[in-house]
PDB file as gemmi writes it, atoms N, CA and C in Angstrom:
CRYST1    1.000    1.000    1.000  90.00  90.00  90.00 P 1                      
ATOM      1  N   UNK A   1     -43.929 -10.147  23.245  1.00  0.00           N  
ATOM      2  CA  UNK A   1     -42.541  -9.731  23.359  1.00  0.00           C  
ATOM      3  C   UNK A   1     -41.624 -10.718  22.622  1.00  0.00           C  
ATOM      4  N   UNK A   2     -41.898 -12.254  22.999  1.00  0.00           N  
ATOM      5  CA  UNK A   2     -40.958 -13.148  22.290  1.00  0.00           C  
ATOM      6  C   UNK A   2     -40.654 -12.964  20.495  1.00  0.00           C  
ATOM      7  N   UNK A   3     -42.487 -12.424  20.622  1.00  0.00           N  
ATOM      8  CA  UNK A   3     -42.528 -12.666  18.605  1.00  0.00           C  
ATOM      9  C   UNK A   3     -41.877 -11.157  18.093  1.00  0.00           C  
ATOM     10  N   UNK A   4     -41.835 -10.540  19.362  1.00  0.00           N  
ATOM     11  CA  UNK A   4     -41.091  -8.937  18.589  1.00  0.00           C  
ATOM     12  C   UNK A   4     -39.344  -9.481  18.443  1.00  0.00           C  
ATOM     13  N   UNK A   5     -38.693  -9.979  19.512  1.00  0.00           N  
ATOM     14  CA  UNK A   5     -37.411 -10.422  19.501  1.00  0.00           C  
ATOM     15  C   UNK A   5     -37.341 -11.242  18.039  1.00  0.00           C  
ATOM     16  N   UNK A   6     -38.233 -12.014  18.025  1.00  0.00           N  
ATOM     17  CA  UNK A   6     -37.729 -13.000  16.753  1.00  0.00           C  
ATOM     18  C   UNK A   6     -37.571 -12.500  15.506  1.00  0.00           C  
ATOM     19  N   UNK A   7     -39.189 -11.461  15.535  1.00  0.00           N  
ATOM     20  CA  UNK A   7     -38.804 -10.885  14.223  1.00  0.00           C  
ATOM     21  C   UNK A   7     -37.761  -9.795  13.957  1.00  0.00           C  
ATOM     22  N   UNK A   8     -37.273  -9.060  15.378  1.00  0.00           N  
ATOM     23  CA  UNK A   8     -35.767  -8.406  15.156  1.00  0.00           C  
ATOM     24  C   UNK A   8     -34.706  -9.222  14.568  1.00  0.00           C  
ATOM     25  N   UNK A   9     -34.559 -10.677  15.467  1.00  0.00           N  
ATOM     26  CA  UNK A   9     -33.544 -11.347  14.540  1.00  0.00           C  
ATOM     27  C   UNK A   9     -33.724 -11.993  13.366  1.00  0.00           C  
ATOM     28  N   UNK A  10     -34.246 -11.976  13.227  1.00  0.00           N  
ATOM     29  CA  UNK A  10     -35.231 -12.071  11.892  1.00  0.00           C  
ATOM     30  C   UNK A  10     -34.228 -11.469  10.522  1.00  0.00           C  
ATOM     31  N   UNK A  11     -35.267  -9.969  10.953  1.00  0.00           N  
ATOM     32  CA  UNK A  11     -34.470  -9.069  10.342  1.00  0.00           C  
ATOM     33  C   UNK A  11     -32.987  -8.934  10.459  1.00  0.00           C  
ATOM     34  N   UNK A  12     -32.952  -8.767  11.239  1.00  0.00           N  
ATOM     35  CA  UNK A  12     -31.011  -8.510  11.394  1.00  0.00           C  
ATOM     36  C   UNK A  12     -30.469  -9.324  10.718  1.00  0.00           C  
ATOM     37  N   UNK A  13     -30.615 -11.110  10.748  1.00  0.00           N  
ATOM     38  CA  UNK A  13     -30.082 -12.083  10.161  1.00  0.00           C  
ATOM     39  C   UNK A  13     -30.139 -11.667   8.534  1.00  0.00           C  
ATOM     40  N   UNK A  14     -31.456 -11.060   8.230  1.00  0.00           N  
ATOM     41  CA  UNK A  14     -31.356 -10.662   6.564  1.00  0.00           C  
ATOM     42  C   UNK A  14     -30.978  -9.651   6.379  1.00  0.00           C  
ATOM     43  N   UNK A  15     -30.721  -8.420   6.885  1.00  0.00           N  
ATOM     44  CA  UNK A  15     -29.936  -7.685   7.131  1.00  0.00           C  
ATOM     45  C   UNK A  15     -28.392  -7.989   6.324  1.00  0.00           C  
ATOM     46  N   UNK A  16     -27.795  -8.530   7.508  1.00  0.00           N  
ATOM     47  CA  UNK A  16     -26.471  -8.932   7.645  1.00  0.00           C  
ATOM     48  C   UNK A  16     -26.030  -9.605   6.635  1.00  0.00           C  
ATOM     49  N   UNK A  17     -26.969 -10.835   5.805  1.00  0.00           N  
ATOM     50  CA  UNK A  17     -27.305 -11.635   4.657  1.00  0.00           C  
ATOM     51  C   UNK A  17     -27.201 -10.810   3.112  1.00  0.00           C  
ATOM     52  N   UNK A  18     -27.754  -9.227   3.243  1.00  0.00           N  
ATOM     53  CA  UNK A  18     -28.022  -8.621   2.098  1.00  0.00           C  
ATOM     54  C   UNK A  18     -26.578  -7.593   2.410  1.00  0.00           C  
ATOM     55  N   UNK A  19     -25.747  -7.651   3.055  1.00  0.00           N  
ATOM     56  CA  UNK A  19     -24.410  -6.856   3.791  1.00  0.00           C  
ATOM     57  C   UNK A  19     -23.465  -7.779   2.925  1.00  0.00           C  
ATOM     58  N   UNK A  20     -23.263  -8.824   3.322  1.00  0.00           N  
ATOM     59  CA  UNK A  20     -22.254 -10.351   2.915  1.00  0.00           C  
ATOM     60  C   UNK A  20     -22.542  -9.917   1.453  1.00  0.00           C  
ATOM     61  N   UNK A  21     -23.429  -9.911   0.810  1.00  0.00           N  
ATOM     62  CA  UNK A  21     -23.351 -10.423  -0.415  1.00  0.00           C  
ATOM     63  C   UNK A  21     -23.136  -8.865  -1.028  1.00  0.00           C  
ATOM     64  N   UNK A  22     -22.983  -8.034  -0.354  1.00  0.00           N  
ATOM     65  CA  UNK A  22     -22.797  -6.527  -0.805  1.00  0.00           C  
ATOM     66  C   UNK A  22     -21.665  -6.621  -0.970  1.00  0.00           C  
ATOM     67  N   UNK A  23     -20.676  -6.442  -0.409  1.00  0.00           N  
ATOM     68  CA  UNK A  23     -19.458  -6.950  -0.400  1.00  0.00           C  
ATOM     69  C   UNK A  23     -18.433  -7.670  -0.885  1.00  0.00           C  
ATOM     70  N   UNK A  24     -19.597  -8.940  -1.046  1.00  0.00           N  
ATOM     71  CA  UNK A  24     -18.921 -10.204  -2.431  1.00  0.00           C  
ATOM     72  C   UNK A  24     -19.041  -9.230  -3.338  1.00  0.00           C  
ATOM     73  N   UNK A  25     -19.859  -8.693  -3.697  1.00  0.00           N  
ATOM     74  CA  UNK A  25     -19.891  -8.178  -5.055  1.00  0.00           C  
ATOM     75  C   UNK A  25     -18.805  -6.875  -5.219  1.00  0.00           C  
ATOM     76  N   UNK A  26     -18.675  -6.629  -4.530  1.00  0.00           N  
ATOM     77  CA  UNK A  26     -17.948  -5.209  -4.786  1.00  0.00           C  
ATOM     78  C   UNK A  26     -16.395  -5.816  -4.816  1.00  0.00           C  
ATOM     79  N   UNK A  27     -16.356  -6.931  -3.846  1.00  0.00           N  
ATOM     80  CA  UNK A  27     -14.906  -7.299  -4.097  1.00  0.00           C  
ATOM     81  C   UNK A  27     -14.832  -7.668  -5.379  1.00  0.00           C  
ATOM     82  N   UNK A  28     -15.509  -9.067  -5.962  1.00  0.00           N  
ATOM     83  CA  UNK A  28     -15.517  -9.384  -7.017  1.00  0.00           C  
ATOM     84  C   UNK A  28     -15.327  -8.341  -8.873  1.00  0.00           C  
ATOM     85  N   UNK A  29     -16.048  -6.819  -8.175  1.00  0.00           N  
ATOM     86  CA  UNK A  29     -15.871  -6.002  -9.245  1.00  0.00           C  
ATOM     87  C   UNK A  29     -14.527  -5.035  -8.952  1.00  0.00           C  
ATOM     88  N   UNK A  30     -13.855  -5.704  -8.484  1.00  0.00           N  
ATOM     89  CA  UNK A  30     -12.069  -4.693  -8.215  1.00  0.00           C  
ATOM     90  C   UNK A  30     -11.581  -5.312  -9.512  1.00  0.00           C  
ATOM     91  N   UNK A  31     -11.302  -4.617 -10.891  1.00  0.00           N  
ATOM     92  CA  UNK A  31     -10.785  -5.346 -11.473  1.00  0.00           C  
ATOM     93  C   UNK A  31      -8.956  -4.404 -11.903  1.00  0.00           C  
ATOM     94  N   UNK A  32      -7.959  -5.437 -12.473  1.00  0.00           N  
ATOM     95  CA  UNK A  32      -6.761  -5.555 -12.360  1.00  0.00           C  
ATOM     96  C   UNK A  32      -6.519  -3.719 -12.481  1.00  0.00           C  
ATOM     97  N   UNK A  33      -6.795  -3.157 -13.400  1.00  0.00           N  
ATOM     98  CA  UNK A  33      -6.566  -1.849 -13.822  1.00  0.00           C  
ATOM     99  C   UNK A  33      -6.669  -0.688 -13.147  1.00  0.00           C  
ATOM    100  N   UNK A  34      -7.661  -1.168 -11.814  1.00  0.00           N  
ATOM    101  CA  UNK A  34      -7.655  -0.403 -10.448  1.00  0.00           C  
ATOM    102  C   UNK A  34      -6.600  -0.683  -9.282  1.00  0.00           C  
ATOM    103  N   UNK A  35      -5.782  -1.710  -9.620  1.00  0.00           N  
ATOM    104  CA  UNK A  35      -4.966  -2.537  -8.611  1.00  0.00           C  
ATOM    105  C   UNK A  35      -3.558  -1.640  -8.775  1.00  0.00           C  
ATOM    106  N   UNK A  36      -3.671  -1.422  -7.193  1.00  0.00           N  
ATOM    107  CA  UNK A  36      -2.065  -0.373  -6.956  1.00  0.00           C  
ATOM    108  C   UNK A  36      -0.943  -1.697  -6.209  1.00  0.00           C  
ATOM    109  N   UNK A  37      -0.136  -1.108  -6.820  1.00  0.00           N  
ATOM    110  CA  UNK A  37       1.189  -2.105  -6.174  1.00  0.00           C  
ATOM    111  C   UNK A  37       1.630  -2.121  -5.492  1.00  0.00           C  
ATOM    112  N   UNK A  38       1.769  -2.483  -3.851  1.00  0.00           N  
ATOM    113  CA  UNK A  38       2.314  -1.375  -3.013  1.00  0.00           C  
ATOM    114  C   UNK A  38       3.613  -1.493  -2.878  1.00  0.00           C  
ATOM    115  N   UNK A  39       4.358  -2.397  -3.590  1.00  0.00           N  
ATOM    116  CA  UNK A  39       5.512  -2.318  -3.311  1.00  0.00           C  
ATOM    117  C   UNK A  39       6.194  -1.774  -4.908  1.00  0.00           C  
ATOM    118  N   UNK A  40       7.384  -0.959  -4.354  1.00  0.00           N  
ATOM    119  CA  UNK A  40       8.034   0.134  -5.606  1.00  0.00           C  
ATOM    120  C   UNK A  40       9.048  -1.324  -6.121  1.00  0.00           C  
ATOM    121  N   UNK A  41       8.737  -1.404  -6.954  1.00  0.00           N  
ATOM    122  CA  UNK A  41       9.734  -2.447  -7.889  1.00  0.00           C  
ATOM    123  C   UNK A  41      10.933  -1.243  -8.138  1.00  0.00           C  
ATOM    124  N   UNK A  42      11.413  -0.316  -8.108  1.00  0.00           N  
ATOM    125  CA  UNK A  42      12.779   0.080  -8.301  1.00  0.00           C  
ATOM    126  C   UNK A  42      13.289   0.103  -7.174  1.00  0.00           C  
ATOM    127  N   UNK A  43      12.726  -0.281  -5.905  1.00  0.00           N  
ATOM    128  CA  UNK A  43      13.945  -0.127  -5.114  1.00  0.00           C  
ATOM    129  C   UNK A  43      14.760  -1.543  -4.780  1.00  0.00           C  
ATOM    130  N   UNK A  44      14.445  -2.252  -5.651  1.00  0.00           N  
ATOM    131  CA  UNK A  44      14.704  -3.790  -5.559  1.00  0.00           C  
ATOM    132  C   UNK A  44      15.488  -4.128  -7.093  1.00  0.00           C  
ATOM    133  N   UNK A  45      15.685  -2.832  -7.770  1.00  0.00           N  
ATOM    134  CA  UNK A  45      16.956  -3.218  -9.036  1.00  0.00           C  
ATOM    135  C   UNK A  45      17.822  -2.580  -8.675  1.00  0.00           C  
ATOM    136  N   UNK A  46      19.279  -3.042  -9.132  1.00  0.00           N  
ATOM    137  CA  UNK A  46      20.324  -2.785  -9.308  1.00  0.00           C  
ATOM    138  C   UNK A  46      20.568  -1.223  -9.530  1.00  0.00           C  
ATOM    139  N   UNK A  47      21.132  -0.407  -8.986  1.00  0.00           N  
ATOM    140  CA  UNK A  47      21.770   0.653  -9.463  1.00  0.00           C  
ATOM    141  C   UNK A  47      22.692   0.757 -10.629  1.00  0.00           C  
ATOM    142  N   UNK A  48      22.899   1.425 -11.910  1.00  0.00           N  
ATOM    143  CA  UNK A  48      23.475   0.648 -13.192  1.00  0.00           C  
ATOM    144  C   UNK A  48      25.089   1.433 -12.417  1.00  0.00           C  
ATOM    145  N   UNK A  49      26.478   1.171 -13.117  1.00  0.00           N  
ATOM    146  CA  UNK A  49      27.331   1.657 -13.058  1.00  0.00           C  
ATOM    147  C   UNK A  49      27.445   3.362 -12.940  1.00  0.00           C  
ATOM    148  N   UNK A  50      26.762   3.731 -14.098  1.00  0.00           N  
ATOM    149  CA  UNK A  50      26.588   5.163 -13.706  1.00  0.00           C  
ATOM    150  C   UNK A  50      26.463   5.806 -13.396  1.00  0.00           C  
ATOM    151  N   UNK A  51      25.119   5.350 -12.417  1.00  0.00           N  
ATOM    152  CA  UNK A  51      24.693   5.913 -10.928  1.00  0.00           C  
ATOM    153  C   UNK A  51      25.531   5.795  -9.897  1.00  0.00           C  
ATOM    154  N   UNK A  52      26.116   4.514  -9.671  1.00  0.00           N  
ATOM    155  CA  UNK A  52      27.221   4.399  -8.751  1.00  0.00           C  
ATOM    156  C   UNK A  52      28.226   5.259  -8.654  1.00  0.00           C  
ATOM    157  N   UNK A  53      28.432   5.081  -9.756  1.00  0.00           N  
ATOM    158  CA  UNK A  53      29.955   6.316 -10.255  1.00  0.00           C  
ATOM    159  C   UNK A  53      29.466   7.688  -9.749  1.00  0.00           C  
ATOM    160  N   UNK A  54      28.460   8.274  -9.807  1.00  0.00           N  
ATOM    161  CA  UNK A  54      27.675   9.724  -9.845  1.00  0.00           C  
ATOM    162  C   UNK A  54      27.784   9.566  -8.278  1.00  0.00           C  
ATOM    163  N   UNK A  55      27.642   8.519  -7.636  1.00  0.00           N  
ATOM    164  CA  UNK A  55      27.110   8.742  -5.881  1.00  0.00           C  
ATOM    165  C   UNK A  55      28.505   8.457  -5.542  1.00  0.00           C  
ATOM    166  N   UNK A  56      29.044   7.899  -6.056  1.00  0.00           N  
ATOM    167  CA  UNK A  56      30.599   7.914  -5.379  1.00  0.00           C  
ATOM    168  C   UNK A  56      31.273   9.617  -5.706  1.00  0.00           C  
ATOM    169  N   UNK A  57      31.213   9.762  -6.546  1.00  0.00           N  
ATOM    170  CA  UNK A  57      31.834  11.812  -7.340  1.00  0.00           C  
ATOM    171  C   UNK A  57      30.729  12.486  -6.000  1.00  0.00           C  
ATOM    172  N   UNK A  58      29.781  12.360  -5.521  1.00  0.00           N  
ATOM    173  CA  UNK A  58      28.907  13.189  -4.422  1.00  0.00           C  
ATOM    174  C   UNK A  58      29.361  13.120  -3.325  1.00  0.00           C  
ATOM    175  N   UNK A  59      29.976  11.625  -3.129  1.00  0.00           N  
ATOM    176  CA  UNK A  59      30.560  11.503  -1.530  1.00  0.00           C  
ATOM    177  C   UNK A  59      32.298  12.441  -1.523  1.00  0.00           C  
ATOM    178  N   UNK A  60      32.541  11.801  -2.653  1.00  0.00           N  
ATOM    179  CA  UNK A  60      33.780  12.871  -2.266  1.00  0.00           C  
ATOM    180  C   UNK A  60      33.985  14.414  -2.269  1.00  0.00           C  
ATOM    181  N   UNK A  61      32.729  14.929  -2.848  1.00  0.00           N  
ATOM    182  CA  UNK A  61      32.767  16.553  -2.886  1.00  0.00           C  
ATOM    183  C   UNK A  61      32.322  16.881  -1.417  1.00  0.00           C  
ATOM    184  N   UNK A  62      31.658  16.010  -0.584  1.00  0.00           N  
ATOM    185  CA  UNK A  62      31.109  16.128   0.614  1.00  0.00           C  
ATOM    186  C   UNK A  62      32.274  16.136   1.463  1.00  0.00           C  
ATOM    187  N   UNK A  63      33.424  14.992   1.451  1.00  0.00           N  
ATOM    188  CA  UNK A  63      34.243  14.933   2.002  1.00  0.00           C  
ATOM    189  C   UNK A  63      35.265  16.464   1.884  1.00  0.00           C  
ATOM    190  N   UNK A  64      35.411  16.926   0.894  1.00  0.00           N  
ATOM    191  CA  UNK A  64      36.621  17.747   0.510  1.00  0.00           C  
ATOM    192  C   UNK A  64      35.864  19.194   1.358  1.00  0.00           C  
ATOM    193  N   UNK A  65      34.147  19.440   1.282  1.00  0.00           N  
ATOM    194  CA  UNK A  65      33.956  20.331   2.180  1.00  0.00           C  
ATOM    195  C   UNK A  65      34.525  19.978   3.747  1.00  0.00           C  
ATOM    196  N   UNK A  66      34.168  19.171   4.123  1.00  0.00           N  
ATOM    197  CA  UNK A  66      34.429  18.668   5.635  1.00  0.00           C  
ATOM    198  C   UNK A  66      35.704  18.866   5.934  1.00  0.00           C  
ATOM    199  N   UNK A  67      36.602  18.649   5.184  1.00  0.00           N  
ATOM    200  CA  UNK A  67      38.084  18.912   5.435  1.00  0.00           C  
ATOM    201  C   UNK A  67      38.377  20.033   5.482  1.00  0.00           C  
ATOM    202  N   UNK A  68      37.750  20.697   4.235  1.00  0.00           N  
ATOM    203  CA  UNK A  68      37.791  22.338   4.438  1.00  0.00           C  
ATOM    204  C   UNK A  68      37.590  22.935   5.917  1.00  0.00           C  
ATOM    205  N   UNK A  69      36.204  22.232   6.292  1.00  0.00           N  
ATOM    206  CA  UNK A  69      35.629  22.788   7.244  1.00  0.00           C  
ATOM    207  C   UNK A  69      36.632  22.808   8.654  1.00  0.00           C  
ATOM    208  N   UNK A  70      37.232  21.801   8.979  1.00  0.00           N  
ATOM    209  CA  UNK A  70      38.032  21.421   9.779  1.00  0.00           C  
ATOM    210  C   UNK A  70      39.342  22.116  10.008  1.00  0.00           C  
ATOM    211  N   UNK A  71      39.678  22.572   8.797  1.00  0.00           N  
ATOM    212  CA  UNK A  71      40.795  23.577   8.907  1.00  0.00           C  
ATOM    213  C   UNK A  71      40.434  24.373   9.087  1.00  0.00           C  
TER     214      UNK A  71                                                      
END                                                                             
């Protein structure tokens, strides 16, 4: 019984050994051209003038309904 336990951990230990190095490797082969960004770099620039101008002309057509609406 003892020598069946040992050679389970045995195995398992090489097992687990041929797992680790599965892994190294696969990390190691992620290369840059597969790499997603997760963060959106446009929501961290500036809005240019134009856009501003365009979202300010949207808020006030919103407003002029609402007033409508109110009367």
């Amino acid at each position: 019984m003892k020598n069946l336990l040992e050679s389970f951990a045995i195995f398992l230990v090489g097992l687990l050994s041929i797992g680790v190095v599965y892994l190294i490797v696969q990390y190691n082969s992620i290369d840059d051209k597969n790499y997603v960004d997760p963060l959106d770099k446009t929501a961290y620039q500036m809005p240019t003038d134009a856009e501003l101008e365009e979202a300010d002309d949207l808020d006030l057509d919103d407003e002029d309904i609402d007033l409508e609406d109110e009367a």
